[in-house]
N, C-alpha and C positions, 0 to 999 in steps of 0.2 A: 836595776836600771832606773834612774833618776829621770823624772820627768819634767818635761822643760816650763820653767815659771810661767802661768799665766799673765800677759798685761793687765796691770791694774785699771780698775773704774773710779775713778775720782771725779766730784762735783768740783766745777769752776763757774767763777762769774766771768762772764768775756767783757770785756769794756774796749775793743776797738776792733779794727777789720784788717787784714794785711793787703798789703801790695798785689798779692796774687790771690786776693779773697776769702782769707782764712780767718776764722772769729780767734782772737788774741786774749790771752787768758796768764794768769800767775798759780806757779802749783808752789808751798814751799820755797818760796822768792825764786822763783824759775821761768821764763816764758811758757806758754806753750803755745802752740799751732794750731784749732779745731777747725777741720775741717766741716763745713757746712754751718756755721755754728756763728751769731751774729750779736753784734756790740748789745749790751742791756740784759743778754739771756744769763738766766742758769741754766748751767746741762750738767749731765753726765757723759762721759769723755772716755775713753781707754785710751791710753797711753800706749801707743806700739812703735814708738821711735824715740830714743833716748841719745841724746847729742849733748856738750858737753857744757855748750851755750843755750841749748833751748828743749824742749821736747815736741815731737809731735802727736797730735791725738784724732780718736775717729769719734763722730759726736754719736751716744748711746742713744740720749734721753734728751728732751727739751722738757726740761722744769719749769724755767718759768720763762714764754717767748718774749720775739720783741714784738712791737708794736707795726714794725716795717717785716715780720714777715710774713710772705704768701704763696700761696700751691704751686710752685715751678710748674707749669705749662707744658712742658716737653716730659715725655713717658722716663726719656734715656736721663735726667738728670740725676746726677750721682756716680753713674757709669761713666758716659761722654765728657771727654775732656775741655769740649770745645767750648762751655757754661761752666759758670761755677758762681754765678750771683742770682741763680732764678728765684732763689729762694727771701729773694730782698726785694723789696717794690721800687723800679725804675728808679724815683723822683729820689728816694735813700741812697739810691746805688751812685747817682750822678754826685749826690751831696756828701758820699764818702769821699770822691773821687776828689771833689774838689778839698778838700779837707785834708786829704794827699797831695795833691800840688802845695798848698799853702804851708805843709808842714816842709817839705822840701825845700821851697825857700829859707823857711827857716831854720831850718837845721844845717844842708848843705852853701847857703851862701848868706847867713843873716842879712835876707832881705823880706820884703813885703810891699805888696803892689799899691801902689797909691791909690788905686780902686779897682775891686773885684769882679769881674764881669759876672752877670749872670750868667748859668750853663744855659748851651747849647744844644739841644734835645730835639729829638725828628722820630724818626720810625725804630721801635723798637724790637719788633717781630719779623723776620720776612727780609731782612736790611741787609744781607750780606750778596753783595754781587760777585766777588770775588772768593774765589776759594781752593783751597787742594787737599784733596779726599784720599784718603788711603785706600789700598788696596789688598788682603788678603784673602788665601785658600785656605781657610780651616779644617786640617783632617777630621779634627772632632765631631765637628757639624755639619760636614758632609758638604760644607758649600762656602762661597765667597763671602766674604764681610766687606762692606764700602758705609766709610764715613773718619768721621776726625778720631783721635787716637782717644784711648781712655784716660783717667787720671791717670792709673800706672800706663806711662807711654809705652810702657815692650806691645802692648795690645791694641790692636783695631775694633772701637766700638760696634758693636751688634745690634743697630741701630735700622729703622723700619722709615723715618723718614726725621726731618729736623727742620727746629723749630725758628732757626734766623735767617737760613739761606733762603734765598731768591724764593719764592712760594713754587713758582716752576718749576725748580729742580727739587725743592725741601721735599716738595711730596711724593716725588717719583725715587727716593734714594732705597728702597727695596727692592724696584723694577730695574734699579740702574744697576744693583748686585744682583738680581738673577741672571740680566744679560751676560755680563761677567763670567756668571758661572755657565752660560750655554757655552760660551767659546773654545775653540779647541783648545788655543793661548791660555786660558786663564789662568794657571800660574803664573806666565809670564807677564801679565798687566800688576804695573808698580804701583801707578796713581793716575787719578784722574783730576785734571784741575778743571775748574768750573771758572766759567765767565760770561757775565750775563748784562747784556747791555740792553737796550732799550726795544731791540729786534727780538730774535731766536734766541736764547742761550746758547752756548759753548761748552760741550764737556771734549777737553782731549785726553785721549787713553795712551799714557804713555808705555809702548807694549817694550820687551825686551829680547823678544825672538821674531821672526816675520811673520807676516799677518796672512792664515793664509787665506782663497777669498771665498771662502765658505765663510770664514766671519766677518769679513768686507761686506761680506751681503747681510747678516746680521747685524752689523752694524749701523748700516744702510736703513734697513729694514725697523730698525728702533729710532733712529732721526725722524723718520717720516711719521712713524705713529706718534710720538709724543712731540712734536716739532723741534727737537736740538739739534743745531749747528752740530755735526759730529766731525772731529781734528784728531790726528794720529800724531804721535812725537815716538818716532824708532829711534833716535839719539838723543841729541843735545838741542839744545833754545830753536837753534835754525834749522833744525829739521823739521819745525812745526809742520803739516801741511794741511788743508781739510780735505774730508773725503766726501761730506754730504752736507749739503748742496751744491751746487755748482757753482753758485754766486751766494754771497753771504755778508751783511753786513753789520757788523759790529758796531756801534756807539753808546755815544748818554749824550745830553743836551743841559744847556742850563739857560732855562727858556728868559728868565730874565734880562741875560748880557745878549741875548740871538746868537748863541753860538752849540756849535756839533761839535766833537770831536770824536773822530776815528780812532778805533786804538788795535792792536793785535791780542790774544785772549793769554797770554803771559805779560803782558805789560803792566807796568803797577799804575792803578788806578786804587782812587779812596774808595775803600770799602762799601761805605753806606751813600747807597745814591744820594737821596733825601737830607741829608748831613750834611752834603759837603757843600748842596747848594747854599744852605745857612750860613756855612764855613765860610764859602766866598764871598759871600752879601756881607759878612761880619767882617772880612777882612780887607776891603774895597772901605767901609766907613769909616775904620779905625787907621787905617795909612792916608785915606780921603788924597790919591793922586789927581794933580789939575794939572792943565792942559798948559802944555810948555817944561813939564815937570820932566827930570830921565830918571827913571824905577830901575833897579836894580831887582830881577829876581834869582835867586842863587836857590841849587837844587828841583829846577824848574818843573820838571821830567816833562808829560806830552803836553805843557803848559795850562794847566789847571786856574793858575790864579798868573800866569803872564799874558792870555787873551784878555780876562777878561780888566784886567790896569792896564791895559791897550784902549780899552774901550774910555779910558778917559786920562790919561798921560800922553803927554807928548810922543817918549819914545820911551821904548821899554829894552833893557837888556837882560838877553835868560840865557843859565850857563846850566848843564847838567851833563855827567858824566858820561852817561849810558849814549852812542853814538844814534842809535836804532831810534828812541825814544827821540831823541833832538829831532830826525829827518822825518819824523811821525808830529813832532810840533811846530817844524816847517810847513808840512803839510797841509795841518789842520789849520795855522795863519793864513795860510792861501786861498785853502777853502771856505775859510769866513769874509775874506776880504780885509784882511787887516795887512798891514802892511810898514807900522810901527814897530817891529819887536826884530830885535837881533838875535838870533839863536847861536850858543856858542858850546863847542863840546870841550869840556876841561874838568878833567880830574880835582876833586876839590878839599879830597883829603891828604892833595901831593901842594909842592910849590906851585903857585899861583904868582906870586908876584910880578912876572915879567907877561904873564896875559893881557892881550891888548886891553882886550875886555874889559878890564880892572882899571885902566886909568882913567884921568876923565871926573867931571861931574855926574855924581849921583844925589839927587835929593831925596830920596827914598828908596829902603831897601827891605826885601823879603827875604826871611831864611825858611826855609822846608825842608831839612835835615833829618836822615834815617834815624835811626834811634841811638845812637852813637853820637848824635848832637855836632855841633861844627868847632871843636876846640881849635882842630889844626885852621881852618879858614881864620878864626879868628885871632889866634896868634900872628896873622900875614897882612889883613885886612882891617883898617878902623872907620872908613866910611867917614873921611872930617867933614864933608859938605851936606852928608844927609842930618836932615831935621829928626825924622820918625825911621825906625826899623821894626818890624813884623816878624815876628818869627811864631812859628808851626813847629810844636813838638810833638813825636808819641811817647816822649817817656820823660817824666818828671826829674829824674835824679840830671839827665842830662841837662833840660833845660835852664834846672838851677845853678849847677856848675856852669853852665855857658853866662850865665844873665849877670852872675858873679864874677866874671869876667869883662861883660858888658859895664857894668857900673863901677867897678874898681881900678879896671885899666884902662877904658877905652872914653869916660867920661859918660857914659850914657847913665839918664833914670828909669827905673822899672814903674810906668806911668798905668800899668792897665795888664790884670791877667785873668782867666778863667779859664774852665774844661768846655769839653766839646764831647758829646754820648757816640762816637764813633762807634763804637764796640759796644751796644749793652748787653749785659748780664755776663761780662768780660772782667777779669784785673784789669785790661789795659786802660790806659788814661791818656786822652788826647789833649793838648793843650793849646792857647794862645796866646799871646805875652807881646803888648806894646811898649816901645821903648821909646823915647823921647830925649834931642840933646837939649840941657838948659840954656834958655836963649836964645835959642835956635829956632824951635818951631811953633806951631801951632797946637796948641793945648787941647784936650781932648775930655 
């Protein structure tokens, strides 16, 4: 009986970082993938994936480190999927990142920003408000697992608490799987998402058989000792309901514009509190709307950056798809007293062109587009009246295909771009990108 070839250990020098975090290496003029493994090092590598374009490999040995790396902080890294750069100090990670966006330009749309913004960096640890926690029954271990998925996704990290979520929840996420496993349900509980606004946190357990209320009362019973807002989801989005407290208040604030916003604990809000307030300070400068001006925001959702260019444009127009989210950014306009901004619900990766909404002068316009980027919008749409357009990306390849877009067909310049550390110790890469008509506007 022949036994199966071991994966070889082969020494690589890595000289760049992937997209999704991987030290980049050449075996034999072949890529390869190491995972954990960072730009400058020699390692030792095994090769356990063999593709016909690249190889992947697991790092052995570090021979000879970098100079950016340091003791990932969190117990789980390696296992947990939810990290994959702890092992790179912050100020590297952001400066890969950017180094990503830039290469994107140029490669995807041979372009390049007429000036670079410096990144944008906030809280690094503790940053995550938002999130959705898996949930499983492990026979093996005799108990529940709650946390983000592993590298290999078939698995639920086994994880005792983490290192970016909210600290309120980060540190209770062992207490939040033995609850788990007290209840009669717990098989039945699929996920818990987390949502943590500036009050209680939010964990809702979304269950898949009924609840019965012997765990109603344990459930109960775990809100009040650790203080979480506790919410049920026996179905779909609208069956959210809460079950503990009886009055509960959800928000975040961005004390600078004086504004609250209410939101529900599935609505997409930006991740990293502390980030976005940056975000929107940085995005208010770089469109700089004056008074008499009509803002166009597109992608608005519970109006994040449409309050606060209310707070000094004339009038502001915001269209986002999501019905729920529009009458939640109606809301929060009323509740601040503003009373400039037009809420519109419309679909924005369907035809547009006969929406009222779209006709009309705009002198400035914001994009905030899913990660899917706004080709179809801008295929419909070229904004001849606006000077400056803004656009908010989370994902590079998009942005540059769209900007290549912007500049080739539509007459704009790509005046101003940079990252933003929304996610660290993540691949992801958040962006921001000023565009400018020649002529037109006001120089930046």
């Amino acid at each position: 009986m022949s036994k199966r070839k071991e994966a070889p250990v082969v020494e690589l020098a890595v000289d760049d970082l992937s997209h999704d975090g991987r030290g980049v290496a050449r075996h034999e003029g072949k890529v390869v993938f190491v995972a954990d493994a960072l730009p400058g090092e020699r390692v030792r590598a095994q090769l356990h994936r063999r593709r016909r374009d690249f190889d992947e490999a697991s790092l052995v040995e570090v021979l000879e480190p970098s100079a950016d790396r340091v003791i990932p902080r969190c117990r789980h890294f390696g296992v947990c999927g939810g990290c994959v750069l702890q092992h790179l100090a912050p100020q590297a990670q952001i400066a890969a990142k950017q180094r990503q966006l830039l290469e994107n330009f140029r490669r995807l749309a041979d372009l390049a920003p007429a000036r670079v913004l410096p990144p944008l960096t906030a809280d690094v640890w503790h940053y995550r408000r938002k999130a959705r926690l898996s949930v499983r029954h492990v026979d093996k271990k005799g108990r529940v697992l709650v946390g983000f998925r592993e590298r290999n996704a078939r698995y639920v990290a086994d994880i005792q608490r983490c290192e970016v979520l909210d600290e309120r929840v980060g540190a209770q996420v062992q207490a939040i799987a033995e609850l788990v496993g007290s209840l009669d349900i717990a098989r039945d509980i699929a996920q818990i998402e987390v949502a943590a606004g500036q009050d209680m946190p939010v964990l809702v357990f979304r269950h898949l058989a009924p609840l019965p209320e012997a765990d109603r009362e344990r459930l109960i019973a775990f809100g009040q000792q650790m203080q979480f807002a506790i919410y049920l989801q026996p179905g779909g989005i609208d069956s959210v309901h809460r079950l503990w407290p009886e009055q509960h208040e959800l928000y975040f604030t961005l004390p600078r514009h004086q504004l609250r916003y209410d939101f529900l604990p599935l609505d997409f809000v930006q991740v990293n509190h502390s980030l976005n307030q940056a975000m929107v300070d940085q995005a208010l400068e770089l469109l700089a709307p004056a008074d008499g001006e009509r803002v166009l925001d597109l992608f608005c959702g519970l109006g994040n950056f449409s309050l606060p260019l209310a707070r000094h444009a004339g009038e502001v127009v915001a269209v986002e798809g999501e019905a729920g989210l529009v009458q939640r950014a109606r809301d929060n306009a009323r509740n601040n007293g503003i009373d400039n901004v037009q809420f519109h619900v419309a679909d924005l990766a369907g035809d547009i062109r006969n929406q009222a909404w779209a006709q009309g002068r705009h002198d400035a316009v914001l994009i905030d587009p899913p990660r899917s980027g706004a080709q179809e919008l801008l295929s419909q749409m070229r904004f001849p009246d606006a000077s400056r357009l803004l656009y908010i990306s989370c994902h590079p390849g998009s942005l540059a295909r769209d900007a290549g877009i912007l500049v080739r067909s539509h007459g704009w310049r790509l005046a101003a771009a940079g990252v933003m550390d929304m996610f660290p110790h993540t691949g992801h890469v958040e962006s921001i990108a000023l565009f400018e008509r020649p002529g037109k506007g006001r120089s930046h």
